[in-house]
C-alpha positions as CSV (number, residue, x, y, z in Angstrom):
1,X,56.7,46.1,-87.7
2,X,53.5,47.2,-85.9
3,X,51.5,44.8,-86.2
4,X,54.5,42.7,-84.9
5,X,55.0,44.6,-82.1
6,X,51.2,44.5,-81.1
7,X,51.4,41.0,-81.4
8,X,54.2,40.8,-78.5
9,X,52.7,43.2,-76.2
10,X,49.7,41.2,-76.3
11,X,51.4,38.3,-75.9
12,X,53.6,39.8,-72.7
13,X,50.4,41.0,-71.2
14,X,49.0,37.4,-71.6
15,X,52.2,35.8,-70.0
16,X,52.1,38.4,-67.4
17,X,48.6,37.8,-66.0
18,X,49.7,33.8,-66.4
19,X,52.4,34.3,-64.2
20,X,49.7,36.2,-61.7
21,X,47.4,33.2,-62.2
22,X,50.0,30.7,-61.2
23,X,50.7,32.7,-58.3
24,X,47.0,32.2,-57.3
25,X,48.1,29.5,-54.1
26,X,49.8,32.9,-53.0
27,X,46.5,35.1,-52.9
28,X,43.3,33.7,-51.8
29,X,41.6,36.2,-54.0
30,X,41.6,38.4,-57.1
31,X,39.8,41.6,-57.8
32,X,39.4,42.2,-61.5
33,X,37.1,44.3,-64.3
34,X,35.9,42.7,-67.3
35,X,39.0,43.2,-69.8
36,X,41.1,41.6,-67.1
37,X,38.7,38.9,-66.7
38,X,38.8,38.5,-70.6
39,X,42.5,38.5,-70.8
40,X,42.7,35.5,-68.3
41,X,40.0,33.9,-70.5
42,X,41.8,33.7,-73.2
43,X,45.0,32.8,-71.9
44,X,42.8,30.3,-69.8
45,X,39.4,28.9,-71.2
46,X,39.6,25.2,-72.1
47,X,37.2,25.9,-74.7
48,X,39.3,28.5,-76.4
49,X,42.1,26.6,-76.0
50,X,41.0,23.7,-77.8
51,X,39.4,25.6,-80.8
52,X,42.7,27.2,-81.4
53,X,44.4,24.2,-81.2
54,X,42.1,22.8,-84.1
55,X,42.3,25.5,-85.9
56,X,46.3,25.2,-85.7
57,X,45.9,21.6,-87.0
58,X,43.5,22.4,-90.0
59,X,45.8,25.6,-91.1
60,X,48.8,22.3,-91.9
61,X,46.0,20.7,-94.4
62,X,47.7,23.4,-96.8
63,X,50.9,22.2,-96.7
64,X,50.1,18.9,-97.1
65,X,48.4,19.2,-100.1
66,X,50.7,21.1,-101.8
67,X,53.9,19.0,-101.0
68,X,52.1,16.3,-103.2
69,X,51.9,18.7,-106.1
70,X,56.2,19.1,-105.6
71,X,58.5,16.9,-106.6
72,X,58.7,13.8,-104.8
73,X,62.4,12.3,-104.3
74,X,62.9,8.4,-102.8
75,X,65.5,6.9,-101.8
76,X,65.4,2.4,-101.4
77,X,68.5,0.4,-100.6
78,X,68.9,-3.6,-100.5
79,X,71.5,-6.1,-99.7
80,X,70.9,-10.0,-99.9
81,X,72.9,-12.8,-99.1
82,X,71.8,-15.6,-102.1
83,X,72.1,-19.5,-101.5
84,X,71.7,-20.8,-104.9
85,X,71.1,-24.4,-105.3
86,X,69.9,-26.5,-108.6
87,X,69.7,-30.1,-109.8
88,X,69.6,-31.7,-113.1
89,X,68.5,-35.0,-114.1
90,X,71.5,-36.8,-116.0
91,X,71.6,-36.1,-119.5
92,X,72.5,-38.2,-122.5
93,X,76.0,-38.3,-121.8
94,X,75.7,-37.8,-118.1
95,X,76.0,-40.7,-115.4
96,X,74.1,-39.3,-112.7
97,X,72.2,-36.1,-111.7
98,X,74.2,-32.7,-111.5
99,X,74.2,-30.8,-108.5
100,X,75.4,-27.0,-107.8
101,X,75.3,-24.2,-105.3
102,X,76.5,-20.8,-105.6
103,X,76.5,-18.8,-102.7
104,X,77.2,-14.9,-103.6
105,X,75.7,-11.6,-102.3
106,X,73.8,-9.1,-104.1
107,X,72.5,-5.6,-103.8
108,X,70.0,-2.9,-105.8
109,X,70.1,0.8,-104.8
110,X,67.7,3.2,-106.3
111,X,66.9,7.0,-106.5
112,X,63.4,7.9,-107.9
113,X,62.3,11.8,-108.4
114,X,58.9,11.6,-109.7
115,X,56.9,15.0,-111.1
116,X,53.3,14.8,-111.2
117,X,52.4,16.7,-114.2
118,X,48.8,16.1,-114.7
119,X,46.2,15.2,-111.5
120,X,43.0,17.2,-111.6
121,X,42.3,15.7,-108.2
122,X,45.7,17.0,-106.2
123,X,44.4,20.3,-107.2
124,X,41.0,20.1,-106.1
125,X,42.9,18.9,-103.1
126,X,44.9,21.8,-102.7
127,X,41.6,24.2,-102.9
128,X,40.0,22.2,-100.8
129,X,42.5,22.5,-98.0
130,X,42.6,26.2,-98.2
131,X,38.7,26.4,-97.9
132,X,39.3,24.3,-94.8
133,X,41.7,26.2,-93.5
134,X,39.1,29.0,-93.9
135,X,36.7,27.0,-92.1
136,X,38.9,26.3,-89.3
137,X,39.6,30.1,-88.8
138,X,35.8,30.9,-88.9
139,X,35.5,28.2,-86.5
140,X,38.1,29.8,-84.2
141,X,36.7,33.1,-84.6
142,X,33.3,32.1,-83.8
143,X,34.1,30.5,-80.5
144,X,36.1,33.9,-79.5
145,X,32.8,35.5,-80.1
146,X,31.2,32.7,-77.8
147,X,33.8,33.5,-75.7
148,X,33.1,36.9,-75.5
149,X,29.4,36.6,-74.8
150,X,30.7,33.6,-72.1
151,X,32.7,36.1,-70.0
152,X,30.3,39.2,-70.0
153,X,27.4,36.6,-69.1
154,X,28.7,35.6,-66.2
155,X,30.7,39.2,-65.0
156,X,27.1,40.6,-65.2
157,X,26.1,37.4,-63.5
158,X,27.8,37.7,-60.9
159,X,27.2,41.5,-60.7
160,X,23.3,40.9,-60.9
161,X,23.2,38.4,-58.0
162,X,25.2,40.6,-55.6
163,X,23.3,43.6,-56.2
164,X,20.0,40.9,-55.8
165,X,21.4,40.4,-52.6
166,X,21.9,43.5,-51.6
167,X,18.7,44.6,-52.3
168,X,17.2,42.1,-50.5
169,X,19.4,42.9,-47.5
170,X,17.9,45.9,-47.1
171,X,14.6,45.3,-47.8
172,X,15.4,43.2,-44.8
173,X,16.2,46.0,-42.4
174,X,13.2,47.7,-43.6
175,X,10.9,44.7,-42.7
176,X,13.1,44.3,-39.5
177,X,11.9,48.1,-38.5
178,X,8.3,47.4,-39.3
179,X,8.2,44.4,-37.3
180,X,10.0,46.3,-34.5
181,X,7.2,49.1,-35.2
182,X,4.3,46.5,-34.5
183,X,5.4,45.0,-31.7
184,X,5.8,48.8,-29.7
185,X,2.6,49.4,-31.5
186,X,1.3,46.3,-29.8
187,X,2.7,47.0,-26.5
188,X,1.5,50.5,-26.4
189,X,-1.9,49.4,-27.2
190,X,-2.3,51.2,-30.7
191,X,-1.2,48.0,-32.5
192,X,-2.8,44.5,-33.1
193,X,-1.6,41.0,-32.9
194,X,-1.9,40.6,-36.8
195,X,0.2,43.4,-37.4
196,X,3.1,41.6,-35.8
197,X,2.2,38.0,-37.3
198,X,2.1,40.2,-40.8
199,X,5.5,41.4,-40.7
200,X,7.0,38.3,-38.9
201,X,5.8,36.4,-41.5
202,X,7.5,38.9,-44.5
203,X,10.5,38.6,-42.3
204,X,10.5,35.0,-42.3
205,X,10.0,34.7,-45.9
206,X,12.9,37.3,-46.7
207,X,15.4,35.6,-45.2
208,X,14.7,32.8,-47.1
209,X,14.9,34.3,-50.1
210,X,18.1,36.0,-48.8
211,X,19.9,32.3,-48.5
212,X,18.6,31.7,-52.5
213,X,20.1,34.9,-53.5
214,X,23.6,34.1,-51.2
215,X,23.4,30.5,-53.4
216,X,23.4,32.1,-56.7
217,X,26.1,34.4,-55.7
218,X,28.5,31.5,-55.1
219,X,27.7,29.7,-57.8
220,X,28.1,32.8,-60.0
221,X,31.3,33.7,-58.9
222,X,32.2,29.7,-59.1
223,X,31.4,29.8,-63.0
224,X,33.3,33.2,-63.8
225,X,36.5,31.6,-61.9
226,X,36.3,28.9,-64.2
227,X,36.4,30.6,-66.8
228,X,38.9,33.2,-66.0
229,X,40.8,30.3,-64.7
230,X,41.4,31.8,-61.1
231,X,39.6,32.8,-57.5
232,X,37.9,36.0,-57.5
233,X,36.9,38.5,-54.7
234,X,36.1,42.2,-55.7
235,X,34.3,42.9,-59.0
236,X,34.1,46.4,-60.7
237,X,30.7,47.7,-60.6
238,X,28.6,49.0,-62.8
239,X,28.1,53.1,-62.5
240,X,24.3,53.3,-63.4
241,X,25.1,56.9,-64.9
242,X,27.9,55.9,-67.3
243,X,24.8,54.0,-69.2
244,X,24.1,54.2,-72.3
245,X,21.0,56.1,-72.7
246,X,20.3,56.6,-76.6
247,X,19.1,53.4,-78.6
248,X,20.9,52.2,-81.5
249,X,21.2,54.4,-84.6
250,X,21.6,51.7,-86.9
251,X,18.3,50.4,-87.8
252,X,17.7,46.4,-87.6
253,X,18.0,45.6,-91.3
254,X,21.3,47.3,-91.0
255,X,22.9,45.2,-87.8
256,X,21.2,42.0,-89.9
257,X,23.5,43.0,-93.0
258,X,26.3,43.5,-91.1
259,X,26.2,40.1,-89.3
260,X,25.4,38.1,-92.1
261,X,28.4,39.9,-94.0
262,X,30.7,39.3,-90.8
263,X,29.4,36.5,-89.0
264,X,31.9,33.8,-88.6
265,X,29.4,31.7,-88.2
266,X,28.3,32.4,-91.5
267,X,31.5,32.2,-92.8
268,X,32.3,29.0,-91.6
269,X,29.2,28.0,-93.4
270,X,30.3,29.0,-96.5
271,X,33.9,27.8,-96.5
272,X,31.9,24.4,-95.4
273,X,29.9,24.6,-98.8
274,X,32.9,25.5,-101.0
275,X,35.0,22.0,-99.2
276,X,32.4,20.5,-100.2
277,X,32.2,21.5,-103.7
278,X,36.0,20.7,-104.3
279,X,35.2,17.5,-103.0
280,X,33.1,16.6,-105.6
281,X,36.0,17.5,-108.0
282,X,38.2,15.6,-106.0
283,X,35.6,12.8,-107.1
284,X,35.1,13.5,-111.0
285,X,38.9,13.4,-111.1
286,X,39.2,9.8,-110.2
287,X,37.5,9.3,-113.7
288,X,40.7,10.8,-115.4
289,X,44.3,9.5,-116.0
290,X,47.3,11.1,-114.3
291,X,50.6,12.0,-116.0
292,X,53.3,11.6,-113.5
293,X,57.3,12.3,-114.7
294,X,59.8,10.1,-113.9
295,X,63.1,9.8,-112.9
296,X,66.0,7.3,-111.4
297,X,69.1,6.2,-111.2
298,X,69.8,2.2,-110.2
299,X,72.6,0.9,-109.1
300,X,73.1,-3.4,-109.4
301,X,75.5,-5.7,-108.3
302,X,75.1,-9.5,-109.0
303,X,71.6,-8.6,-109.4
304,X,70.9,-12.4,-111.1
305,X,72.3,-15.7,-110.4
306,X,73.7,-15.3,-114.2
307,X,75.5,-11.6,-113.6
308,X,77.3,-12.6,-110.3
309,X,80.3,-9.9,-109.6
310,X,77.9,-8.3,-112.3
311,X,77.9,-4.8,-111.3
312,X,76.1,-1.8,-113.7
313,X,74.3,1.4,-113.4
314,X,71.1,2.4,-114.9
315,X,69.9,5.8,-115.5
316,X,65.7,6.6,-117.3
317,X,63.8,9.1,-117.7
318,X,60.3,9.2,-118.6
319,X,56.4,9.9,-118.2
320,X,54.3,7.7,-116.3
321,X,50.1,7.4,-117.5
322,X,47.6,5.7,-115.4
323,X,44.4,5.0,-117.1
324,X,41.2,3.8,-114.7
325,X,39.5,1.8,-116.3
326,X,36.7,0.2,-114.1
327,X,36.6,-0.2,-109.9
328,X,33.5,-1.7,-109.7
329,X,31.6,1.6,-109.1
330,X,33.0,3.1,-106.4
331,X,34.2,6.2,-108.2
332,X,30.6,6.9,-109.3
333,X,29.5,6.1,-105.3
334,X,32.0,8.7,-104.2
335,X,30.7,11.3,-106.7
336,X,26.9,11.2,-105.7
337,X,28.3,10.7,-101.9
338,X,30.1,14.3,-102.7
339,X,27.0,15.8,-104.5
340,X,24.9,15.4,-100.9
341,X,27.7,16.7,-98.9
342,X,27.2,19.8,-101.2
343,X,23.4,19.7,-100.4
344,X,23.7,18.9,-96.4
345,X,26.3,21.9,-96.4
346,X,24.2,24.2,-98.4
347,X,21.3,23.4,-96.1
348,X,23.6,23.8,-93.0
349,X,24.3,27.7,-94.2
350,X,21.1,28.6,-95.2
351,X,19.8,27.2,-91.6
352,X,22.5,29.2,-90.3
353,X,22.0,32.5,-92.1
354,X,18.2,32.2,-90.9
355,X,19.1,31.7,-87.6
356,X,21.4,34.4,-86.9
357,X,18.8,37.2,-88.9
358,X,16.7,36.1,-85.8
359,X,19.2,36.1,-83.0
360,X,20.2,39.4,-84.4
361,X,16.4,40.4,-84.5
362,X,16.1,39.4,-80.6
363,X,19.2,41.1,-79.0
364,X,18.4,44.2,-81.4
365,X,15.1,44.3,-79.6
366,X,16.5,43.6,-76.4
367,X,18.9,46.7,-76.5
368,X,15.8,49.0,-78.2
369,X,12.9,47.8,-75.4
370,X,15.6,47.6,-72.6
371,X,16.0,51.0,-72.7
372,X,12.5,51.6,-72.7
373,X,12.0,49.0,-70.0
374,X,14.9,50.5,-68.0
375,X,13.5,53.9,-67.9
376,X,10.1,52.4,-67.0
377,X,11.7,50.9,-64.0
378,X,13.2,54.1,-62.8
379,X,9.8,56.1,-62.8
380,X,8.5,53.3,-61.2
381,X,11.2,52.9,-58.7
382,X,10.7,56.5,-58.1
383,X,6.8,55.8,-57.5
384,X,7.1,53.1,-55.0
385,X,9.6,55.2,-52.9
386,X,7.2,58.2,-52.7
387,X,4.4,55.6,-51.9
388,X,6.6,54.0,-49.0
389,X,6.8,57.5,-47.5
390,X,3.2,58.5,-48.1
391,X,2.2,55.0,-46.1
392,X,4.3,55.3,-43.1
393,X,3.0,59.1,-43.1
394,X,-0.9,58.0,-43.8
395,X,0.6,55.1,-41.1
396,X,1.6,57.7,-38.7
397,X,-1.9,59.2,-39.0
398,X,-3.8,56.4,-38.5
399,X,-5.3,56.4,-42.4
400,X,-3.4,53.5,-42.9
401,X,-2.6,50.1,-41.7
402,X,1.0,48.1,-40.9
403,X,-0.1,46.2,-44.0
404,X,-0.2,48.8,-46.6
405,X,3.2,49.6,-45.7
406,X,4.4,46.5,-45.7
407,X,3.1,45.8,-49.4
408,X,5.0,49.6,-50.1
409,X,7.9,48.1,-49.1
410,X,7.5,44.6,-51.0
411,X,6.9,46.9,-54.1
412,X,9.5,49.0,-53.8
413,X,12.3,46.0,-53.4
414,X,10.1,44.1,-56.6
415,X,10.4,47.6,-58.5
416,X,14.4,47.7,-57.3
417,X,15.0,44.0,-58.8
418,X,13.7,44.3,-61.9
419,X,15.5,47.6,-62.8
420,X,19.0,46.0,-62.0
421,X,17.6,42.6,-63.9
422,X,16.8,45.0,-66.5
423,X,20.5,46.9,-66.8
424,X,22.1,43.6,-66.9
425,X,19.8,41.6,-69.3
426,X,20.0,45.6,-71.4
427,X,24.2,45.1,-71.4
428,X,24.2,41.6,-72.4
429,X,22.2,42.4,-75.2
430,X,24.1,45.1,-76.3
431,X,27.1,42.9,-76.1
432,X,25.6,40.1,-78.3
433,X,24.5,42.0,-80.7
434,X,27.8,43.7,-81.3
435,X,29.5,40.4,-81.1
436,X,26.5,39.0,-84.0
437,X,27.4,41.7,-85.7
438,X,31.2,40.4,-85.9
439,X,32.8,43.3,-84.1
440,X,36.3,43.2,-82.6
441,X,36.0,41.7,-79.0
442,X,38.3,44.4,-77.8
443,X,37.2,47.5,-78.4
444,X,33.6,46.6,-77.3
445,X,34.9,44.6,-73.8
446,X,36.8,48.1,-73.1
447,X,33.9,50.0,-74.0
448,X,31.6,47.8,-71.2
449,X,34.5,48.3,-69.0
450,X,34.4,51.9,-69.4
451,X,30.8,51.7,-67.9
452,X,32.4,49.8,-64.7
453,X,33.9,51.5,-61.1
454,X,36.3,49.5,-59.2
């Protein structure tokens, strides 16, 4: 009842932001955190949409190979209307050749319940649908993950190009106030020409890196409203001291046993491999008879031209066997065909199972350096400010020039950008690695959230 419950909750929530969605022609506009921008994605993402959809399509191969273990019942009617001529040659006694037509209707009605009792290969079958089905779920599970990663990738996306921007904007007023500096500098006669070509020139170059950065903020926020399937204004931001500042305890052979034990990835590889091996049952069972039970009921009237207004009923009962006996090869085809599907899926999961031990291996090391890197930044985000102040002081006393503090300042806003490139890239590797690791997409999306202000 709980676990029912949950499941309508969820799925009110997911009509209610819908509803909000198609209300979008209404509001230009929507501000939103990360677990409402993953809620729309799921009610909204094509690519979601379509995986669940297969995955709905594969779960009916179970049905459909059971019903043809069941009983099957038939049911085949037919009328005819019968113009019966003949001729006969004239006999010994006979003057000429004998003619007659009979015209008369007849009809045959049958029921049929047939049993199979012995097929090796509608069993197979059956397995073989339920390892799909497994399949199909990994499948779906896998692009949730991808989902997952999809979302946060572009939030933080968005987030890092904004804050890229506003760095740069005020870089800009700090390049604006030198230039502003020179040329009083040069009008008062303690400054030189250079000095103002120097910081015009940073300007210059600034701005145009400011349009670059305005670009990728558009085109940012153009990819996260495609995913989340509506216009976006406001993001939540990230709160720098809500960070996680510890590294991982699990160590990295740990995370790599978790994924390959939870990885639907992996799983999918493996449900591949055991399809596959069913199929080549499927195959060795075409060598075999089958035993099929029979049993109908036939109704007959004038069934012959000799029983017209003939009517009887027939009622059997009985077993069927089919022996192959030769098909030109084609059974033995199928089985070596089957035997390299096993191979081809085998190779898939091992290629798989080696690939995500070294995905796992990178976003582990991008969460345990990113830290590292992240409070690297700081200290020298810290360093560059104190050496901003201690140029326009050494500035102020003539020990140094409008250049020095110009490079300050194009250190400082270099040092600024690479700490927030740093926090994102350290998020998103956090978030991948959990997601590798097959953990729920839920509680780690409200745990990111958790480190977001509106």
């Amino acid at each position: 009842m709980k676990a029912r419950g949950d499941k309508t909750v969820t799925q009110l929530r997911r009509l209610t932001l819908a509803m909000g969605l198609a209300c979008g022609a209404l509001a230009p506009a929507w501000a939103l955190d990360l677990s409402q921008a993953w809620q729309a994605a799921l009610a909204n993402d094509p690519q979601y949409q379509a995986a669940r959809g297969a995955a709905d399509s594969t779960r009916e191969r179970v049905p459909q190979a059971r019903s043809q273990l069941l009983p099957q019942l038939g049911a085949s009617a037919q009328v005819n209307r019968n113009d019966l001529r003949s001729e006969r040659p004239p006999g010994f006694l006979e003057s000429g050749t004998q003619r007659s037509r009979i015209l008369y209707t007849s009809s045959a009605d049958a029921l049929t319940l047939r049993q199979p009792l012995f097929r090796p290969q509608l069993a197979s079958q059956l397995r073989q649908a339920h390892a799909l089905v497994a399949q199909g779920d990994a499948q779906l599970e896998l692009e949730r993950q991808r989902l997952v990663m999809r979302v946060t990738e572009a939030y933080l996306e968005v987030l890092r190009s904004e804050e890229q921007q506003r760095l740069l904007a005020v870089q800009r007023t700090a390049l604006a106030t030198q230039l502003d500096a020179a040329r009083k500098g040069f009008a008062a006669g303690s400054g030189t020409r250079t000095d103002i070509d120097e910081a015009q020139a940073r300007l210059d170059l600034h701005v145009a890196q400011e349009l670059e950065a305005r670009q990728s903020v558009e085109l940012t926020r153009r990819q996260l409203s495609a995913i989340v399937g509506a216009p976006i204004d406001v993001l939540a931001q990230i709160a720098v001291e809500r960070l996680p500042t510890a590294p991982p305890t699990l160590g990295l052979e740990e995370w790599i046993a978790r994924a390959e034990a939870a990885s639907p990835e992996v799983t999918a590889g493996r449900a591949q491999v055991a399809a596959a091996r069913e199929a080549v049952d499927m195959a060795k069972a075409e060598f075999l008879p089958t035993l099929d039970g029979v049993a109908q009921i036939l109704w007959n009237d004038s069934d012959s031209p000799t029983q017209v207004n003939t009517k009887y009923r027939q009622r059997l009962i009985g077993v069927q066997l089919n022996v192959p006996l030769f098909d030109g090869g084609m059974s033995w085809s199928r089985v070596r065909q089957a035997h390299a599907e096993v191979q081809r899926a085998e190779g898939l999961l091992r290629a798989a199972s080696l690939d995500l031990s070294n995905r796992v291996h990178r976003e582990f090391r991008g969460v345990t350096e990113g830290l590292a890197r992240i409070r690297a930044l700081e200290q020298a985000v810290r360093s560059s400010e104190q050496l901003v102040q201690s140029s326009r002081r050494s500035y102020q006393a003539g020990a140094r020039t409008l250049l020095d503090i110009l490079n300050a300042e194009q250190q400082l806003g270099t040092a600024r950008r690479d700490l927030a490139t740093a926090r994102f890239t350290f998020l998103l590797s956090l978030i991948r690695l959990r997601a590798l690791a097959g953990e729920l997409a839920e509680p780690s999306i409200a745990e990111v959230n958790g480190w977001l202000v509106p």
